[in-house]
C-alpha positions as CSV (number, residue, x, y, z in Angstrom):
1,X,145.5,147.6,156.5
2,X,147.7,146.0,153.7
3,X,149.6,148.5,151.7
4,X,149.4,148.1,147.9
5,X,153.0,147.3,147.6
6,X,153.1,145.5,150.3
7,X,154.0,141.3,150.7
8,X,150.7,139.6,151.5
9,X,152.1,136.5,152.2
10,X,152.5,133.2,151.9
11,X,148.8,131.8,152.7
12,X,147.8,128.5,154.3
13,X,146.5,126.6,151.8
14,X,145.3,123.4,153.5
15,X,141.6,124.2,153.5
16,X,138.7,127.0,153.7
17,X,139.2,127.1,157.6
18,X,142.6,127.1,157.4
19,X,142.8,130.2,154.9
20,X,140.3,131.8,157.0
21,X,142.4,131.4,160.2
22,X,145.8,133.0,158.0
23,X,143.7,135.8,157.5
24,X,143.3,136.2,160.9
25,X,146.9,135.5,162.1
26,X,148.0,138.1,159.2
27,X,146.4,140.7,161.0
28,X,146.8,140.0,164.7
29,X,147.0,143.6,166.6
30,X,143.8,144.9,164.5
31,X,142.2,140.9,165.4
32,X,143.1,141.4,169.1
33,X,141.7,145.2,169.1
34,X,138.5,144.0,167.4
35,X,137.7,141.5,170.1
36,X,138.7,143.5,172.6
37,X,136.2,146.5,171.4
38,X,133.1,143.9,170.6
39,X,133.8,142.3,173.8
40,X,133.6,145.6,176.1
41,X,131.2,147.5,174.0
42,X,128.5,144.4,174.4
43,X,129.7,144.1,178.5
44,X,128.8,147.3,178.5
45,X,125.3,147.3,176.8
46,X,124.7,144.6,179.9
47,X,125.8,146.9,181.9
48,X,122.8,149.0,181.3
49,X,120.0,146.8,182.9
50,X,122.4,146.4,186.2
51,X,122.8,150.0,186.4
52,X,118.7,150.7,185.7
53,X,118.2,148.0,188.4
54,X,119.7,150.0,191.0
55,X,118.6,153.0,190.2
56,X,115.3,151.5,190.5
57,X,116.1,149.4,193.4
58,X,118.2,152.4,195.3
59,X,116.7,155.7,194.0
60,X,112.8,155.4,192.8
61,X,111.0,152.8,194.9
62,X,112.2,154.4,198.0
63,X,111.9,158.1,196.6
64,X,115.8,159.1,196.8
65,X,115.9,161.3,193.9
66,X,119.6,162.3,194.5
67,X,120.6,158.4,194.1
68,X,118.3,158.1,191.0
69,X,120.3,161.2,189.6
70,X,123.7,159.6,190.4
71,X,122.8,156.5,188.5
72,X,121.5,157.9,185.8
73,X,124.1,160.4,185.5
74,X,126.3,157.0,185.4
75,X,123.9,155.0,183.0
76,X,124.3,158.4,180.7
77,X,128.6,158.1,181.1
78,X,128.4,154.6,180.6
79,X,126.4,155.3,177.8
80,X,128.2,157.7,176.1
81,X,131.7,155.7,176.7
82,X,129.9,152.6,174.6
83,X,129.1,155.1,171.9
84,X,132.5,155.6,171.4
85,X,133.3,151.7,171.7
86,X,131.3,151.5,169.4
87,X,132.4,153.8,166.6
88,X,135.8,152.5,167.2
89,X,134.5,148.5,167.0
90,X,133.0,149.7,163.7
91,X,136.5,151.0,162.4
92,X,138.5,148.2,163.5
93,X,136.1,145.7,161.9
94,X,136.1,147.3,158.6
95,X,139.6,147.4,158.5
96,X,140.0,144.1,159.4
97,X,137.8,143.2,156.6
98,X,139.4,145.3,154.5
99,X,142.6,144.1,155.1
100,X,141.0,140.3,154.4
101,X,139.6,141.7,151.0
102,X,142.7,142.9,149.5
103,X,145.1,140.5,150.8
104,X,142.8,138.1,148.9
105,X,143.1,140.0,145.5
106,X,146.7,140.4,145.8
107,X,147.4,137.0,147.0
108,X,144.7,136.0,143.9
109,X,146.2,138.6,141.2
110,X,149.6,137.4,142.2
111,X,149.3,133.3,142.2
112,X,147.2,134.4,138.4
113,X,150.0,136.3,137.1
114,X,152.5,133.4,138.3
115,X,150.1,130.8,136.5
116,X,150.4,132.8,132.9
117,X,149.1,131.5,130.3
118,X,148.8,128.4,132.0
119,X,145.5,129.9,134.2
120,X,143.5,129.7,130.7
121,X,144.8,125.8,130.6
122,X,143.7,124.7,134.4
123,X,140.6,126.8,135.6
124,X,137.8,128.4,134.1
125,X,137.2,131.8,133.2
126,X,134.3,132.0,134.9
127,X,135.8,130.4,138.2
128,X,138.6,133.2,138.3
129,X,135.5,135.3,137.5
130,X,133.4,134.2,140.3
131,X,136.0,134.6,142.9
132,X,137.2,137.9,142.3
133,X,133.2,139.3,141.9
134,X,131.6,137.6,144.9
135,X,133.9,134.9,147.0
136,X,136.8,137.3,148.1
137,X,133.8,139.5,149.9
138,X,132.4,136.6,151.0
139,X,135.5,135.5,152.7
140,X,135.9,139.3,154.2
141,X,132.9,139.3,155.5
142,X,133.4,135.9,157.2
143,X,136.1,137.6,159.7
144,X,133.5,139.5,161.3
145,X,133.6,136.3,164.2
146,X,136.8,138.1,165.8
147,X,135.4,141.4,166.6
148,X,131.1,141.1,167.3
149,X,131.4,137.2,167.2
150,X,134.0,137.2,170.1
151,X,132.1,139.9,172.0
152,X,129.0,137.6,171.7
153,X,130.4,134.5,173.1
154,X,131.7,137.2,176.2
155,X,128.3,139.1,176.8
156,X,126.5,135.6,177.2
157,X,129.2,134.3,179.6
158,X,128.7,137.7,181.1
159,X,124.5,137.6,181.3
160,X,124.3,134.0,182.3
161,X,126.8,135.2,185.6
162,X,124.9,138.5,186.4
163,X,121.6,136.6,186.2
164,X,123.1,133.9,188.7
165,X,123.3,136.4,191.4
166,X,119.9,136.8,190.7
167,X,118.1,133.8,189.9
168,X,119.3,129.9,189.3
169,X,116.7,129.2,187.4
170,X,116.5,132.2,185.3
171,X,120.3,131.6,184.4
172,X,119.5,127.9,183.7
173,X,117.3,128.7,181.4
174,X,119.7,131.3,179.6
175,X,122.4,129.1,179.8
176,X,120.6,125.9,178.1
177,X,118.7,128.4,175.5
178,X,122.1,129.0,173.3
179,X,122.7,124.9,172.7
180,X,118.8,124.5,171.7
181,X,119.2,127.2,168.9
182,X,122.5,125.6,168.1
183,X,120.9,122.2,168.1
184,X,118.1,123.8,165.7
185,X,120.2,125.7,163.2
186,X,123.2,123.6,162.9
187,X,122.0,121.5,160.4
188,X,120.4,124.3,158.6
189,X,123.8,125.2,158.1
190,X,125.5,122.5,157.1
191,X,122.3,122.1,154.3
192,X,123.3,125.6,153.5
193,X,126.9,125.1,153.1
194,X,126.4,122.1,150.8
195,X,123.7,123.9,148.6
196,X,126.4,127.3,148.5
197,X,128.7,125.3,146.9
198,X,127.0,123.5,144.6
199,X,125.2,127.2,143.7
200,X,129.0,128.6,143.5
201,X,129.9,125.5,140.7
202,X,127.1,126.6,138.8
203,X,127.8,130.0,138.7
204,X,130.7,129.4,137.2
205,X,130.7,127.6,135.1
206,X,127.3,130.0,133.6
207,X,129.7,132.8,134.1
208,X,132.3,131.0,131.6
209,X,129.5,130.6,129.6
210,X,128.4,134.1,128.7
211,X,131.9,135.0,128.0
212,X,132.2,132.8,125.7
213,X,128.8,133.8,124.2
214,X,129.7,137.3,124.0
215,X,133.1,136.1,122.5
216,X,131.6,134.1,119.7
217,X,128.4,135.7,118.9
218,X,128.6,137.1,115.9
219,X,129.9,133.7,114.8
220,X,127.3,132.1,116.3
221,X,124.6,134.1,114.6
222,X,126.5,133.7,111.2
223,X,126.2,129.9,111.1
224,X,122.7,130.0,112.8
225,X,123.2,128.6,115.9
226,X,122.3,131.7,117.7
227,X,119.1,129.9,118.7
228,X,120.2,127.2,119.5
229,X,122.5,127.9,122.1
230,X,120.7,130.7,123.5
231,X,118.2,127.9,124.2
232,X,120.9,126.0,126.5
233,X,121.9,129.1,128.3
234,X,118.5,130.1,128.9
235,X,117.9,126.2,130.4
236,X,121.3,126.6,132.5
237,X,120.0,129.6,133.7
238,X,117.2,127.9,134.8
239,X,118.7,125.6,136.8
240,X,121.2,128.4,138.5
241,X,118.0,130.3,139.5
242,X,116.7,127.1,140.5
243,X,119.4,126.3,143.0
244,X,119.8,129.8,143.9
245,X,116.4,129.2,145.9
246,X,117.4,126.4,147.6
247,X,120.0,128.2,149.0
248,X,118.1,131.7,149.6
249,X,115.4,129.0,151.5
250,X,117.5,127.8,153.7
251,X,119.3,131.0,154.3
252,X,115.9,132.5,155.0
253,X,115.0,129.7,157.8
254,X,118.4,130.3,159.5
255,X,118.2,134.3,159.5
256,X,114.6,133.6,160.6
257,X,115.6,131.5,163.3
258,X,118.5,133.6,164.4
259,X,115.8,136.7,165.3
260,X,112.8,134.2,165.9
261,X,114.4,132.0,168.8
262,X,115.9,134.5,170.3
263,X,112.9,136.3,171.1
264,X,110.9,132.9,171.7
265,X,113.8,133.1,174.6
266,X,113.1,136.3,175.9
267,X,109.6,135.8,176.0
268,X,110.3,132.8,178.2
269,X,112.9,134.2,180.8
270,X,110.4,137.3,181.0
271,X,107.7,135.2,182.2
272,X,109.7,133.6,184.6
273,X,111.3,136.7,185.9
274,X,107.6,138.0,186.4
275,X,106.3,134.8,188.3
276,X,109.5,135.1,190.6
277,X,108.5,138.5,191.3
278,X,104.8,138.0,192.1
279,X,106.4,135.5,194.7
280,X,108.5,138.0,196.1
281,X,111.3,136.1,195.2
282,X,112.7,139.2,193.0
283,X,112.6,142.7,193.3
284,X,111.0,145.0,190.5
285,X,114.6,146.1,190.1
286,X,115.4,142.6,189.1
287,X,112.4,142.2,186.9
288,X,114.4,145.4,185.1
289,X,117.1,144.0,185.0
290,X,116.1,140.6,183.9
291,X,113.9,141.8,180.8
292,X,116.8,144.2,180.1
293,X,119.7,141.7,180.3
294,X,117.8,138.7,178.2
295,X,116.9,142.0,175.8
296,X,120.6,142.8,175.3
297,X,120.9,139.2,174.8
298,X,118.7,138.8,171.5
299,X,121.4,140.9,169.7
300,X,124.7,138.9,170.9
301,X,122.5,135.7,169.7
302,X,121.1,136.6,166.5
303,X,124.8,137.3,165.7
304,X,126.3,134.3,166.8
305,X,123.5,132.5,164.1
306,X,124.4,134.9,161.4
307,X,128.0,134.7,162.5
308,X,127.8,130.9,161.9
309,X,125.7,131.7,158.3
310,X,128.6,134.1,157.2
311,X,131.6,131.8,158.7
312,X,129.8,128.5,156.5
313,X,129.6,130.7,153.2
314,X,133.0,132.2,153.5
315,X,134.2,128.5,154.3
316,X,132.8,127.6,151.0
317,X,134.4,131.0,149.5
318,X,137.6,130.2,150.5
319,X,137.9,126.8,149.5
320,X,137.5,128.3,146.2
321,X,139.9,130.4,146.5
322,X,142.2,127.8,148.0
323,X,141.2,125.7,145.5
324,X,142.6,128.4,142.7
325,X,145.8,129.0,144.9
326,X,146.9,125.1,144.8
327,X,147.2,125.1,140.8
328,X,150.7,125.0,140.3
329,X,152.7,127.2,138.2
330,X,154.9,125.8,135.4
331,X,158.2,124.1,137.3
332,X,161.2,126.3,136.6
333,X,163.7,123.9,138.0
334,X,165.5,123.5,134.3
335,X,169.2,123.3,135.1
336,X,170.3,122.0,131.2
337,X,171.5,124.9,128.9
338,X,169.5,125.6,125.8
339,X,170.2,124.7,122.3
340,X,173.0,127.5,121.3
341,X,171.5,127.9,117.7
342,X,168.4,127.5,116.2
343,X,167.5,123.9,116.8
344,X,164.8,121.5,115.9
345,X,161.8,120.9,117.9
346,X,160.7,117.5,118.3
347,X,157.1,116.3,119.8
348,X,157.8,112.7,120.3
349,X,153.4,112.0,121.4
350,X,152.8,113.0,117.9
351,X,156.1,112.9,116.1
352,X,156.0,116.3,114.9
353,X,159.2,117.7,114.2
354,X,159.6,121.4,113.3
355,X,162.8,122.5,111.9
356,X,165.3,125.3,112.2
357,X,164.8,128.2,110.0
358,X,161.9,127.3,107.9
359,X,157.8,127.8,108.3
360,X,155.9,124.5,109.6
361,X,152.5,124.3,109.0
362,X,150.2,121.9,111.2
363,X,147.3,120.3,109.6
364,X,144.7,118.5,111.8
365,X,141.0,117.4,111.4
366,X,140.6,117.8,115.0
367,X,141.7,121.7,116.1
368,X,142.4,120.3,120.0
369,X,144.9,118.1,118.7
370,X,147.0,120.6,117.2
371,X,146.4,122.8,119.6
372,X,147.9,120.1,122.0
373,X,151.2,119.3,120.0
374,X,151.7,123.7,120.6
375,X,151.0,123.2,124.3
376,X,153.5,120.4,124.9
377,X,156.3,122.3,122.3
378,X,155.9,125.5,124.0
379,X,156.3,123.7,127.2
380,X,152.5,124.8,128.8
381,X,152.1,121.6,131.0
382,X,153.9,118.4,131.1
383,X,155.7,117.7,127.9
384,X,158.2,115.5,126.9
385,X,158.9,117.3,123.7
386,X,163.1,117.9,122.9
387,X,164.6,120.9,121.6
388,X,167.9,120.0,119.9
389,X,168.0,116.8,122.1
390,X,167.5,118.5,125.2
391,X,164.5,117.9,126.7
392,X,162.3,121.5,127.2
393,X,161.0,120.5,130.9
394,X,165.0,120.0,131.5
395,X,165.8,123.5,130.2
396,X,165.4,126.9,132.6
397,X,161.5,128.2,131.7
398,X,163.0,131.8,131.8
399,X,165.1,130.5,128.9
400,X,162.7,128.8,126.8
401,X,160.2,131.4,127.1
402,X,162.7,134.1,125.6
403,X,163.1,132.0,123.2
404,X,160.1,130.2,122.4
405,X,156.8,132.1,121.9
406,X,153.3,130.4,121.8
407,X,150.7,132.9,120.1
408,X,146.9,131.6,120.8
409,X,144.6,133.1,118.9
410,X,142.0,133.2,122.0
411,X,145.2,135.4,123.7
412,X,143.9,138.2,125.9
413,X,144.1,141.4,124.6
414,X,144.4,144.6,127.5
415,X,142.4,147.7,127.5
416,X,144.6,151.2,126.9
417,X,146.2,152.8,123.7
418,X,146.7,150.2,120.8
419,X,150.7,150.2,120.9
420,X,150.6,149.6,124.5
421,X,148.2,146.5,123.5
422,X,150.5,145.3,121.0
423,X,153.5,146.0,123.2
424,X,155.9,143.0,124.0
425,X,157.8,142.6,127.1
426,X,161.1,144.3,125.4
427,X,160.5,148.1,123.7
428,X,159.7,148.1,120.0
429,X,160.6,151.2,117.7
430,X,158.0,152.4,115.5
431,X,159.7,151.3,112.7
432,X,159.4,147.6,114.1
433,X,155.6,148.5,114.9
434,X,154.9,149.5,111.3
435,X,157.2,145.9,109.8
436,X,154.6,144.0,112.4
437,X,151.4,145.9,111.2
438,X,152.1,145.5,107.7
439,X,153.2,141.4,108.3
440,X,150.0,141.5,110.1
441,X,147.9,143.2,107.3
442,X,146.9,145.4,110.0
443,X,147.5,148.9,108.5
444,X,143.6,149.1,107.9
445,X,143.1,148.6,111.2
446,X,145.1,151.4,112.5
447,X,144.2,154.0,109.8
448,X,140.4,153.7,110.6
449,X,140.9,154.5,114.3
450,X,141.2,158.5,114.8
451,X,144.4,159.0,117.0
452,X,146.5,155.9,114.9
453,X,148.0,153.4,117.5
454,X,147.8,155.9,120.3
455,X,143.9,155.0,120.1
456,X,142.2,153.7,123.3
457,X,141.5,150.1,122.4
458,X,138.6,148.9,124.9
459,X,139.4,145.3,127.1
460,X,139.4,141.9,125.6
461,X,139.5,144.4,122.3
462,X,135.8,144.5,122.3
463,X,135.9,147.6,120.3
464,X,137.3,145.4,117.4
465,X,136.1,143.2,115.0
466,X,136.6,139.6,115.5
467,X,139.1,139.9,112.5
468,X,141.1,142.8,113.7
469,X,141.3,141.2,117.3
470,X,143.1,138.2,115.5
471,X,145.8,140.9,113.6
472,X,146.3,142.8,116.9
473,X,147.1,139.3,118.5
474,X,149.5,138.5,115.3
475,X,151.0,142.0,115.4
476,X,152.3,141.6,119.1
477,X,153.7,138.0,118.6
478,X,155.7,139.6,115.5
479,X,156.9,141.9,117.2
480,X,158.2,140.2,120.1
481,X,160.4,138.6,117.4
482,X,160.7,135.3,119.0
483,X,163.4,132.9,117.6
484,X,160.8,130.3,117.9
485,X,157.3,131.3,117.0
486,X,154.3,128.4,117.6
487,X,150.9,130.4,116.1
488,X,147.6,128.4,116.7
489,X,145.2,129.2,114.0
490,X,146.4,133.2,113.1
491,X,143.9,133.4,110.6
492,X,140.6,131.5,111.1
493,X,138.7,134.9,111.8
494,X,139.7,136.5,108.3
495,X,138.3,136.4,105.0
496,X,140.2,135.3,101.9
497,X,141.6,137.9,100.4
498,X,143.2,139.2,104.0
499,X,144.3,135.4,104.4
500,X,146.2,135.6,101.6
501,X,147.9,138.3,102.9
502,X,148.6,137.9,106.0
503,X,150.1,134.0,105.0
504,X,152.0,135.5,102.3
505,X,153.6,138.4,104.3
506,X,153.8,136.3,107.7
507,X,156.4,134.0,105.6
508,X,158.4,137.3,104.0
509,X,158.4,138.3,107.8
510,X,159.7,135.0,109.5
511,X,162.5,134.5,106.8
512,X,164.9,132.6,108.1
513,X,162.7,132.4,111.7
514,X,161.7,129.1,113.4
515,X,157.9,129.5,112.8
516,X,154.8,126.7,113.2
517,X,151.4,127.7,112.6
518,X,148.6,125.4,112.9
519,X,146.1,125.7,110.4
520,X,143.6,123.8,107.8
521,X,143.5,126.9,105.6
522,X,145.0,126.2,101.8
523,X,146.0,129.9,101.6
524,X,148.2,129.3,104.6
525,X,149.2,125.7,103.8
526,X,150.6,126.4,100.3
527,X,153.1,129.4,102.0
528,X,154.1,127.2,104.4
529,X,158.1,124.9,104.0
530,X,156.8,121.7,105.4
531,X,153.0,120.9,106.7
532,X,152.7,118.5,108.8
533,X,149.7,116.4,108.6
534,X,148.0,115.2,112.1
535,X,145.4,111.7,112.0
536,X,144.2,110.8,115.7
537,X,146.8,113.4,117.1
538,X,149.6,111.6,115.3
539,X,151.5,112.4,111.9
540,X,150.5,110.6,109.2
541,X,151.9,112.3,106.6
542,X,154.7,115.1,105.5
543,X,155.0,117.3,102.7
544,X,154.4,120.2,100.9
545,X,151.3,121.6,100.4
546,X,150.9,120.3,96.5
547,X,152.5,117.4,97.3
548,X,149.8,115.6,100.1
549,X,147.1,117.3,98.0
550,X,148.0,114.8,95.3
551,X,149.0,111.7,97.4
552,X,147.1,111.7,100.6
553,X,143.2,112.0,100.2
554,X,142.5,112.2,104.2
555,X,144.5,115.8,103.9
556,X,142.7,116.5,100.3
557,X,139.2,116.6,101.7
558,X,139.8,118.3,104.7
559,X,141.3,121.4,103.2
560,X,140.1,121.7,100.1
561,X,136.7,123.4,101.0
562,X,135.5,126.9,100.2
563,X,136.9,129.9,101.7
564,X,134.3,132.6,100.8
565,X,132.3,132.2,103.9
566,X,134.7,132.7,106.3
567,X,134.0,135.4,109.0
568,X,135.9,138.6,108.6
């Protein structure tokens, strides 16, 4: 089984088949042991009815008692042999699954670590969700075809040979009877598969859904939409449940199938078996062995229908998670050298320019568009944005994310002690912890918890107030001390009078710093050097704060609203 610290790989990415077959090949000598176990442990199990035949045959219908005690004695080695076949089979398969289900993580975690803060930009939160709670099992489970599925496929081979010695058209029949339940179920599967994706979509996207919910509720309530969208959710839920039958119906016609025409088939070969021998034409060792070989049968088949169930959902699974995998991480393939000095940062979609040394403030009706100039001058995604004439996509990534830091104000925040959640990549003192709480008009924060910053702080910093969340977020970005800092929105979850602060001691912080905040907040907007003014995503004007207030009515009425309501 895969090792923690171990290399998973480099998986195939071509497909759901294809991932399922490198999860295979990954594992090859536990994938060779499994089918070799499920093969002779259900060889064996037909083994049984041959062995009962002769004993019947050899030992009871002509009284022999010694020869009935020799087979048995052998029926009761044989027996005990397939016991332990079978304990071992069980081993090897979970391993094997196990191995599938982390390799998966680590292969997932990995690619999701390599993506950054570029996952939150190219896949849902409830797709990353979704695969990590239910599709990597799904796909594990899907690997049981190369212990008990292989070992299927060889007991039939192995039945419809035994009972060709003994009947032709008893093996006829057995050999025709697995392409009729094929022929019956196949497209029951393919339904099933279609239906499984579509139910997987859903899922996800509901899953993104409640985060967000639980996210933004107490805003929610505040403005009184509460109802309103718990309305929707209930109605998408609806529909989830709603496809989630489809699927279960179908999957409930296969898995009845897989145990109902199998025994339709015994049933059938029994009755012949039992003509042939009122015709003399078998012996009532034969009958034995007949009902018992179609009997070990009905196992191998039902599996080989759930086997093709489990292979078509974790088909489905791994598409997602190939899917996931194929998102590309940020090109590092700068080779220009960064600007040697602070430098200007230039957006030429919008024409923002942020310069050197002083605080930029970004003004926009529309949040997304602001949010977008960020994206493209942090270099999250395709930009053409320059960076003292240099193009950012030409510069090493390494490089400009040293020196460029982009603080969201939806950033994750990590469960364990506050200054480990605060923590940068680079160790900060306690007395540059206490000059970033204080920028952040955090103190308040850290004095009401009972251990200071060595206080657990629970994941996603639910154990916060949608206020403090936002300071905790500031706090690290400050004291990561970036040369360039782009901040998107770093107050819209405070009230007034902490807005205030926090814009007044953010500026006394970044003295001298390269710093852009995006913002529509005239407490923020009046600290700021220069705020830029966005229309349609592009600038239309540049100033100070007093100065568009006066000259540009667009910016006038869009910030000068009242503050007192905002959400603390």
């Amino acid at each position: 089984m895969i090792d923690a610290y171990e290399d998973p790989g480099r998986p195939d990415t071509r497909g759901g088949w294809w991932y399922l077959w490198w999860l295979v090949r990954r594992q090859p000598g536990r994938a060779v042991a499994g089918a070799v176990l499920g093969s002779v442990w259900m060889v064996l199990l037909a083994a049984q009815p041959y062995l009962m035949a002769r004993a019947v045959d050899d030992g009871l219908v002509p009284g022999r008692l010694g020869v009935l005690a020799a087979w048995t004695a052998v029926m009761f080695a044989v027996g005990a042999v397939n016991a332990w076949l079978s304990i071992m089979r069980h081993r090897t398969m979970t391993r094997v699954r196990m191995d599938a289900n982390f390799r998966t993580v680590k292969v997932v975690v990995g690619h999701v670590v390599r993506l950054g803060a570029a996952l939150g930009r190219r896949a849902g939160a409830g797709e990353v969700v979704t695969i990590g709670v239910g599709d990597v099992q799904t796909v594990a489970q899907a690997l049981t075809v190369v212990g008990p599925g292989v070992g299927s496929a060889v007991v039939y081979a192995v039945v419809a040979g035994l009972l060709l010695t003994v009947s032709t058209p008893l093996a006829a029949v057995v050999l025709l009877g697995l392409p009729v339940i094929a022929l019956v179920t196949g497209p029951l599967t393919l339904r099933m598969q279609g239906a499984e994706s579509v139910y997987r979509e859903r899922q996800g996207v509901l899953t993104a859904r409640i985060g967000d919910l639980a996210g933004g509720l107490r805003v929610l309530n505040g403005l009184g939409g509460k109802g309103l969208v718990s309305d929707a959710f209930r109605a998408d839920s609806r529909r989830l449940r709603a496809q989630g039958y489809r699927v279960g119906a179908v999957a409930s016609w296969v898995q009845a199938l897989g145990v109902g025409l199998p025994t339709l088939f015994l049933a059938v070969v029994t009755w012949l078996a039992a003509r042939l021998t009122a015709q003399g034409q078998l012996s009532i060792g034969q009958l034995v062995a007949v009902y018992g070989y179609v009997a070990v049968l009905i196992g191998p088949v039902a599996f080989l229908v759930q086997m093709t169930y489990d292979l078509n959902r974790g088909v489905v699974a791994a598409r997602r998670v190939v899917r996931l995998l194929r998102l590309e991480s940020e090109p590092d393939e700068g080779t220009l050298a960064a600007p040697g000095e602070p430098a200007e940062l230039h957006d030429p979609a919008s024409g923002v320019r942020v310069a050197p040394g002083r605080l930029t403030a970004l003004a926009a009706a529309r949040p997304a568009e602001a949010a977008a100039v960020v994206d493209r001058l942090g270099r999250f995604g395709a930009t053409d944005a320059t960076w003292g004439g240099v193009r950012l996509d030409a510069v090493p990534l390494a490089e400009v994310r040293r020196r460029i830091l982009v603080a969201d104000n939806e950033a994750d925040l990590f469960a364990g002690p506050l200054r480990e959640v605060v923590a940068t990549e680079r160790p900060v003192t306690e007395a540059e912890l206490e000059r970033a709480l204080y920028a952040a008009a955090a103190e308040d924060v850290v004095r009401a918890l009972p251990d200071g910053p060595d206080s657990p702080v629970a994941g996603g910093g639910r154990s916060l107030s949608g206020g403090q969340r936002q300071r905790m977020r500031l706090v690290r970005a400050l004291s990561a001390d970036p040369e360039v800092l782009l901040a998107v929105e770093p107050t819209s979850a405070l009230d007034a009078h902490t807005e205030a602060t926090v814009a007044r001691r953010l500026r006394e912080a970044r003295e001298g710093r390269t710093t852009l905040v995006t913002s529509t907040s005239p407490l923020m907007l009046d600290r700021a050097d220069t705020v830029v003014f966005l229309v349609d995503g592009k600038v239309a004007a540049t100033g100070t704060h007093q100065h568009l207030l006066t000259t540009e009515p667009g910016y006038r009425s869009l910030v000068a609203r009242d503050t007192e309501g905002a959400v603390r």
